[in-house]
C-alpha positions in Angstrom: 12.7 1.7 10.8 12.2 5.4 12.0 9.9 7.7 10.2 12.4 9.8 8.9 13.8 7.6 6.3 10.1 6.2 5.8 9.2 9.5 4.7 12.9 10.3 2.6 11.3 7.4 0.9 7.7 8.7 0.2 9.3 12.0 -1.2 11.1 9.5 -3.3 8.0 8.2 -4.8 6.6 11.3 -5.1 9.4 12.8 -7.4 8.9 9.8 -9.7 4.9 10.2 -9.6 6.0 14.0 -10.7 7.9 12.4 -13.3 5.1 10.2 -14.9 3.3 13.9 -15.9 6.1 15.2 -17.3 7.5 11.9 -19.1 7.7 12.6 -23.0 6.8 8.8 -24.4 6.3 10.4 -27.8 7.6 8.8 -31.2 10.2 10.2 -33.8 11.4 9.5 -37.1 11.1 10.6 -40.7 9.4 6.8 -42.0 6.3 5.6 -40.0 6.0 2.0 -41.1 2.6 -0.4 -40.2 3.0 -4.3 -40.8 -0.1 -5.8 -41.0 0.7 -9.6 -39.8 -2.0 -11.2 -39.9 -5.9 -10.1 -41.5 -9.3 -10.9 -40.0 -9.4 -14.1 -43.1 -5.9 -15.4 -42.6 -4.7 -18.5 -40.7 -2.5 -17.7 -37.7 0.2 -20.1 -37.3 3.5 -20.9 -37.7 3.3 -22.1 -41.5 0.8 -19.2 -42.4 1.9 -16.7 -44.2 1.9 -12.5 -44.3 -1.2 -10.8 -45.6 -0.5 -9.6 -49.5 -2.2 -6.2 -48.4 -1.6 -4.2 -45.3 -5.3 -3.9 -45.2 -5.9 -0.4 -44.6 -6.1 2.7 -46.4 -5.5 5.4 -44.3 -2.7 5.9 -41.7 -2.9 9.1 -39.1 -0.8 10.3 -36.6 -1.5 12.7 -33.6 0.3 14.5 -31.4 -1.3 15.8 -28.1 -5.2 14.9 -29.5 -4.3 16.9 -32.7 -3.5 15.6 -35.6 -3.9 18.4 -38.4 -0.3 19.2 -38.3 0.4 16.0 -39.4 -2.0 16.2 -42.9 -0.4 19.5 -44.2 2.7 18.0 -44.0 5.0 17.0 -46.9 4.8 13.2 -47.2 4.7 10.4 -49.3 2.7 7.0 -49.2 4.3 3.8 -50.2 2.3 0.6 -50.3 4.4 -2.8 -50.7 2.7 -6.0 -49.6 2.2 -5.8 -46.1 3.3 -2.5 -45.3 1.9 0.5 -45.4 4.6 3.6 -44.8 4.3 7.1 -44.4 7.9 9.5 -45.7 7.8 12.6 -44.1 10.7 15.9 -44.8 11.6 15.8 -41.6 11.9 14.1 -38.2 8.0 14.3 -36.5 7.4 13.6 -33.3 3.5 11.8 -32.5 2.4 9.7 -29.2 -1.0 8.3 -30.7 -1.5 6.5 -34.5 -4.9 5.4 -35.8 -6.0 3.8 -39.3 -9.1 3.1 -41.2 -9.8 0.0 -42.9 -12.5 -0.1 -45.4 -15.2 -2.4 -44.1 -15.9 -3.7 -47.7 -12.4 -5.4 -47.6 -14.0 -7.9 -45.2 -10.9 -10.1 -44.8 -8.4 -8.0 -45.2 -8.3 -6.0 -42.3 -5.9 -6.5 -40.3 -6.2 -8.6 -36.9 -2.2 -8.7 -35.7 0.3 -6.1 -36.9 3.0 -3.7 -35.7 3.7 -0.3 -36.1 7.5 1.0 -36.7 9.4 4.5 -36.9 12.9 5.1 -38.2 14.9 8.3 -38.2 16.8 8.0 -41.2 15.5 7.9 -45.1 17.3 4.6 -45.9 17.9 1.5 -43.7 16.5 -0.8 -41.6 17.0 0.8 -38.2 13.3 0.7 -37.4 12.4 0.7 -33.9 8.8 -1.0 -32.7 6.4 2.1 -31.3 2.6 0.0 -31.0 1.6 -3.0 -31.5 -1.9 -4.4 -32.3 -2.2 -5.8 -28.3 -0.7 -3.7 -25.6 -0.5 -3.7 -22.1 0.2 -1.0 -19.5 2.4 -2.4 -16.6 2.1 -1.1 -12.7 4.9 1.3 -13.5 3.5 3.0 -16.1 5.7 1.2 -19.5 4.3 -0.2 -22.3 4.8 -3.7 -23.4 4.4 -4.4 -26.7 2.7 -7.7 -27.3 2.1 -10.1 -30.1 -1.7 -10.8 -29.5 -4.7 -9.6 -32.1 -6.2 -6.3 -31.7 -9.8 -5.8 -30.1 -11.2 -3.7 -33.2 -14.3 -1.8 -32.8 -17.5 -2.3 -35.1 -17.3 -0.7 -38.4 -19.0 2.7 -38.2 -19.9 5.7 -41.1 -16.5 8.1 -41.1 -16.2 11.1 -42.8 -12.7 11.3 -44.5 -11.7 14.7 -45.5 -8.8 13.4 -48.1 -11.4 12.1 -50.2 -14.0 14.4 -49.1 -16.8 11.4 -48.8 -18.3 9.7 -45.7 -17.5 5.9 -45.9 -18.2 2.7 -43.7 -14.9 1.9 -42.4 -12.9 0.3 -39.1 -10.9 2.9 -36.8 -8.5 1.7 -34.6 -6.5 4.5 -32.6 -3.6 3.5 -29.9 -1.9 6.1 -27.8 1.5 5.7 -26.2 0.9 7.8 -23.0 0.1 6.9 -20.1 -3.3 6.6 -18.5 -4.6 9.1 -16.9 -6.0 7.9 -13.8 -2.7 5.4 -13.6 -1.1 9.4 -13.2 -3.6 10.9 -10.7 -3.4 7.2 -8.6 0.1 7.6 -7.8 0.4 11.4 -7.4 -3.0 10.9 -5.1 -2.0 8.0 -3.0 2.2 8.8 -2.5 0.9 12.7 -1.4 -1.4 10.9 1.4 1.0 9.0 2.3 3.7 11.8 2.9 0.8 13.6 4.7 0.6 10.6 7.1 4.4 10.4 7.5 4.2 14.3 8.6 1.5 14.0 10.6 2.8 11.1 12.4 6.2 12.9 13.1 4.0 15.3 14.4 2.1 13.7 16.9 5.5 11.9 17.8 7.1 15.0 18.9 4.2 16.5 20.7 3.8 13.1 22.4 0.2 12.6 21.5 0.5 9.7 19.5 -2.6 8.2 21.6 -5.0 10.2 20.3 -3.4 10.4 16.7 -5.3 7.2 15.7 -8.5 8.5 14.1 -6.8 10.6 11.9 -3.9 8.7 11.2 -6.7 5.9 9.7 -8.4 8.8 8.2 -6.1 8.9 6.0 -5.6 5.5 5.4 -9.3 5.7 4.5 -8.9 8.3 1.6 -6.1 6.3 0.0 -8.5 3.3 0.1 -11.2 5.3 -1.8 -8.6 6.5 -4.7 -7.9 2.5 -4.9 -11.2 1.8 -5.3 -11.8 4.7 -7.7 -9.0 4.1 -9.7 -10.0 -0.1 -9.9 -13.2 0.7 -10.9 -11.6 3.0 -13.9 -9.5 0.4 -15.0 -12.3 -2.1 -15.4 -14.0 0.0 -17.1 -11.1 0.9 -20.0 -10.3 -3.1 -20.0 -7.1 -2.5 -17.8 -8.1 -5.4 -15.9 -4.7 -6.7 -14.4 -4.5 -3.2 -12.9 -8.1 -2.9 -11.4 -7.1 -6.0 -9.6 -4.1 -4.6 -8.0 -6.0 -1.4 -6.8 -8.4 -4.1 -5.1 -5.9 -5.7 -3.4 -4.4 -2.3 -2.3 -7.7 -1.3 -1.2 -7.8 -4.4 1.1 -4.8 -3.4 2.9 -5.4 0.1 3.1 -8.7 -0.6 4.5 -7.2 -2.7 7.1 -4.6 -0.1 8.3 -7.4 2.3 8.9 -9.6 -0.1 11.0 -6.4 -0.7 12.7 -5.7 2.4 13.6 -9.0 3.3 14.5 -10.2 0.9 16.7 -7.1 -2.0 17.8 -3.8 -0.4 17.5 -2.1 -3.3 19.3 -2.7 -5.7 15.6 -0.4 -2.9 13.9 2.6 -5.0 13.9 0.6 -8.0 12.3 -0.9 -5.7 9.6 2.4 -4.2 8.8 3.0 -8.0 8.0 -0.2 -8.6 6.0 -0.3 -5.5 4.2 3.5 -5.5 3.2 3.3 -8.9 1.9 0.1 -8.1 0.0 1.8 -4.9 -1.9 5.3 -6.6 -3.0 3.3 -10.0 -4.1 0.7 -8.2 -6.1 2.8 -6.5 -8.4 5.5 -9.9 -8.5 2.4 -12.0 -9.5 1.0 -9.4 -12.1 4.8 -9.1 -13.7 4.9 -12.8 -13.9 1.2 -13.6 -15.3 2.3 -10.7 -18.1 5.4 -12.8 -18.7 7.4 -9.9 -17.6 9.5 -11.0 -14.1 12.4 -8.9 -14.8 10.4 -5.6 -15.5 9.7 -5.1 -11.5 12.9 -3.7 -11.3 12.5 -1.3 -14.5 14.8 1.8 -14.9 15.3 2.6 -11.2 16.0 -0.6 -9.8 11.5 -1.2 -8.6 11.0 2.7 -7.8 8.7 3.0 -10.5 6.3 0.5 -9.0 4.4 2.3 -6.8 3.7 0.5 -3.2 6.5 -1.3 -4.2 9.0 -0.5 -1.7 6.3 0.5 1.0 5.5 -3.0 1.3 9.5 -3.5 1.8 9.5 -1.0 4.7 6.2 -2.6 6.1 7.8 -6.4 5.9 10.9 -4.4 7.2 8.5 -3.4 10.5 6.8 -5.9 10.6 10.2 -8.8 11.1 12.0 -5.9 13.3 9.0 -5.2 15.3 8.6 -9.0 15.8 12.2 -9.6 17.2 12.3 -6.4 19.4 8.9 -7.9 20.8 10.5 -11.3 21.7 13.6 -9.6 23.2 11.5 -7.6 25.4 9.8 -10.5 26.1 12.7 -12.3 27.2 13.8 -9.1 29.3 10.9 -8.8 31.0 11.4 -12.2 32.1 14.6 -12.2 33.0 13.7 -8.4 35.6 10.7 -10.8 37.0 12.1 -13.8 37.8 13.4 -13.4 41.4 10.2 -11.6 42.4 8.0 -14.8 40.9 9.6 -16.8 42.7 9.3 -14.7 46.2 5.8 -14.0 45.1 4.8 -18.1 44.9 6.3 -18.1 48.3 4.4 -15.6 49.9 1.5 -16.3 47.7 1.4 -20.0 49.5 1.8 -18.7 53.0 -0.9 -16.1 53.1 -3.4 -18.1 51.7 -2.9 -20.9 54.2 -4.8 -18.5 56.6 -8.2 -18.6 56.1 -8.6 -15.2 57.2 -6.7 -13.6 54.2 -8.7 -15.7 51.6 -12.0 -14.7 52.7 -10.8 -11.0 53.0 -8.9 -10.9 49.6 -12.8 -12.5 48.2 -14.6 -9.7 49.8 -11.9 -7.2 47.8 -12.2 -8.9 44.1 -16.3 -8.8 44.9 -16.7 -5.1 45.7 -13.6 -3.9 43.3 -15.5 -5.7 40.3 -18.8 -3.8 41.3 -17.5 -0.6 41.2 -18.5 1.9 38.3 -15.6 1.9 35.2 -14.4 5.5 34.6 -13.3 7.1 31.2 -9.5 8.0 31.7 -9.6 9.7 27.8 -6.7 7.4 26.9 -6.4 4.8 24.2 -3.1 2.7 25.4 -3.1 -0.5 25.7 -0.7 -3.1 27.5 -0.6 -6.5 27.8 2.4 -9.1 29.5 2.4 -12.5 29.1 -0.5 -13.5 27.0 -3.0 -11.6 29.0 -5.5 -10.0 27.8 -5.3 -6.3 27.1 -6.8 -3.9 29.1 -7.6 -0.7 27.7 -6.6 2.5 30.0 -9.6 4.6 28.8 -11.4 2.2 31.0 -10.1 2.4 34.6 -11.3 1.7 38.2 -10.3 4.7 39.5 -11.3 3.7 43.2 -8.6 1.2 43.7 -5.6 2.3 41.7 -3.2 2.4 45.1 -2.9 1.0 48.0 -2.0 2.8 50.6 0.9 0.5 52.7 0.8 0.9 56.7 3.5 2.4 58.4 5.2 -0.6 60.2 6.3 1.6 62.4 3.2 3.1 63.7 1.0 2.2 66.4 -2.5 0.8 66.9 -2.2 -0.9 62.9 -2.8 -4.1 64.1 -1.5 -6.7 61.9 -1.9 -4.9 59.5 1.3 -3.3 60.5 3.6 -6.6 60.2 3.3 -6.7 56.4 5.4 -4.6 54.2 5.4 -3.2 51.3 6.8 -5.5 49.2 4.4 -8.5 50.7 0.9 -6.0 49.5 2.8 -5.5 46.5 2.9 -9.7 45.5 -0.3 -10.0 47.1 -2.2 -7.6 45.3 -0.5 -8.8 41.9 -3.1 -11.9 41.8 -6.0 -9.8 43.3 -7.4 -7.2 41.4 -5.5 -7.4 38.7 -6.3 -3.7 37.9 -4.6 -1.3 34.9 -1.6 1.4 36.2 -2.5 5.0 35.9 -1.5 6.1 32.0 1.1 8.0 33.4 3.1 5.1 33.9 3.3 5.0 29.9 4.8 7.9 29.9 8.8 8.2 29.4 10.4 9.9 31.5 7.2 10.9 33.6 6.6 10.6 37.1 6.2 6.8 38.3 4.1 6.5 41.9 4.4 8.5 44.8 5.7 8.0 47.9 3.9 5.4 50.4 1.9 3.9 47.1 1.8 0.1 46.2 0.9 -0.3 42.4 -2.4 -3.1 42.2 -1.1 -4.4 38.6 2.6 -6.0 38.6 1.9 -7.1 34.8 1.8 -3.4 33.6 5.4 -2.7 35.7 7.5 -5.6 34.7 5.9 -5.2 30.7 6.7 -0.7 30.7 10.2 -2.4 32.2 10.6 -4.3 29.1 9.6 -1.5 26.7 11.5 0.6 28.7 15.0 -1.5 28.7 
């Protein structure tokens, strides 16, 4: 999956981050209703039944922190039963409620209620806005749930209707969205478009090899907002969320280590990683008895890391097939020279003379001082174990083949090129020069025999 679209898809995610700031989740309606369902005293149950008092005597409503507006308006209270409603003049709009319940009710506070709005004066078109036990999902909605409230200690309050301080219980709920669930996925989805650029980047100015620390640089950053961000959910009780910015953290934190240090386990981490995003959020949907509410409005775009763990599976299965294709190419380009190599192979070392002299060239060729090449590619063929081009044996790269042709070579001179080639293949087994990873870039000069057959046959599989 090229960058390009990986990217279209950031940009994506970024526009709905944008619209979690901007998202009005505000309440309207002319009759604020709370249904208390169940007191601190009563019996929960099927068979129990409603509270004879709503349990409170004091409703508020706020709108952006401030709630004076709300007290100089015209309104009426009605108390029946349960209920405890508030009939405005006109339509308000509010996105956080709160009560007090006198702590010398004891019992009757309540435990488990609702709280309903309705636009009209008559009716009952009432629509559910809070709930005594919420929940924040992954995408930033609300589910309304049927559990008790946690209500805080009662405490002294100072209410200026009745212009007395009092021992009561406040209980406030707002309907926005936490903050740091905001700042998380603006953070982490601008990161993440930096990384896309910055890989295109590196891409067309074909330095990708040394693109790697920064590249997991970043990666590190967007771990540390997932940690941040977990450790602020904990903290406000937002547990289910804290967990899923651990388990992002994990992956991020692998992508950087594998960028950093051991690009070649990319393609495996792309697997890890992607399968870690998409089953976090599916698990924490289904524990909140929510499946259905991954896909949300926009078909799962609201769940952030969502569809990055799509395109990383995506990589991961399509990186995985190209890899055993190559595979079987390479294979298929090296097959007649295997079997000419065995061949030869056999008949030079059935002279004595040749075995003792290809010794003497492994012994000296392993004693020679490594040399820093300033590259970071790897290549491996067959199982073998990767070399690493930064650290080359710059002595014996070529092998400079005899002119058959000339004089005074001795027998030398009745090998060719092709026969040094096979023979040094199970020698030395040295790394190519990095410019043989380069496309389109020179390959060897004239009159040179390359040491390392591996590193041909596998840049002809990437190649083809």
């Amino acid at each position: 999956m090229s960058l390009g679209f990986v990217g279209l898809l950031l940009v994506v995610d970024l526009t709905f981050g944008v619209e979690y700031v901007i998202k009005d989740r505000s309440f309207s309606g002319r009759r604020i209703r709370f249904n208390s369902l169940e007191s601190t005293g009563g019996v929960s149950g099927a068979n129990s039944s409603l509270p004879e008092h709503p349990g409170i005597d004091y409703l508020g409503l706020r709108m952006g922190n401030c709630g004076l507006q709300f007290e100089k308006m015209n309104k009426s209270v009605v108390i029946d039963k349960n209920t405890f409603s508030l009939i405005f003049d006109q339509v308000i709009e509010a996105d956080e409620f709160y009560f007090l319940s006198d702590a010398e009710q004891g019992e009757n506070t309540p435990r488990r209620f609702v709280l309903e709005a309705s636009r009209l004066l008559e009716g009952e078109d009432w629509v559910q806005v809070g709930s005594s036990s919420i929940v924040w999902t992954w995408s930033g909605n609300m589910l309304m749930m049927d559990g008790p409230a946690t209500l805080p200690a009662a405490t002294q309050l100072f209410s200026r209707e009745e212009n007395k301080t009092r021992f009561a219980t406040h209980f406030e709920q707002t309907v926005q969205i936490p903050e740091m669930l905001v700042w998380n996925r603006l953070g982490t989805s601008v990161l993440l478009v930096c990384f896309v650029v910055f890989s295109l980047v590196a891409a067309t100015n074909e330095y990708q090899l040394q693109a790697g620390k920064v590249s997991g640089g970043i990666w590190m950053i967007i771990c540390l907002v997932e940690i941040v961000s977990s450790i602020w959910f904990s903290y406000f009780n937002h547990v289910h969320l804290a967990i899923i910015c651990v388990v992002f953290a994990l992956a991020d934190a692998g992508f950087c280590l594998v960028l950093m240090f051991s690009e070649v386990y990319l393609r495996h981490w792309c697997g890890v990683g992607g399968a870690a995003f998409v089953a976090s959020i599916l698990v924490d949907y289904i524990v909140l008895g929510h499946p259905w509410g991954i896909l949300g409005e926009t078909l799962g775009f609201e769940n952030r890391g969502l569809y990055h763990g799509l395109v990383l599976l995506i990589n991961f299965f399509q990186s995985s097939v190209m890899r055993w294709h190559n595979r079987r190419t390479a294979n298929a380009i090296i097959a007649e020279d295997q079997r000419v190599y065995d061949a030869i192979w056999t008949q030079m070392m059935a002279d004595p003379d040749i075995a003792k002299s290809l010794e003497e060239i492994e012994s000296r060729t392993n004693a020679m001082t490594v040399e820093s090449a300033g590259t970071g590619a790897h290549v491996r063929q067959r199982g073998r174990t990767l070399y690493r081009l930064s650290k080359l044996v710059k002595a014996v790269k070529f092998l400079k083949v005899p002119d058959p042709n000339a004089a005074g070579q001795g027998s030398n001179a009745e090998l060719h090129a092709s026969d040094l080639t096979v023979l040094a293949r199970r020698t030395s087994m040295l790394p190519l020069d990095s410019r043989l990873l380069v496309r389109g870039g020179p390959w060897l000069a004239p009159g040179d025999v390359i040491l390392d057959l591996d590193l041909v046959f596998a840049q002809a599989a990437v190649l083809n």
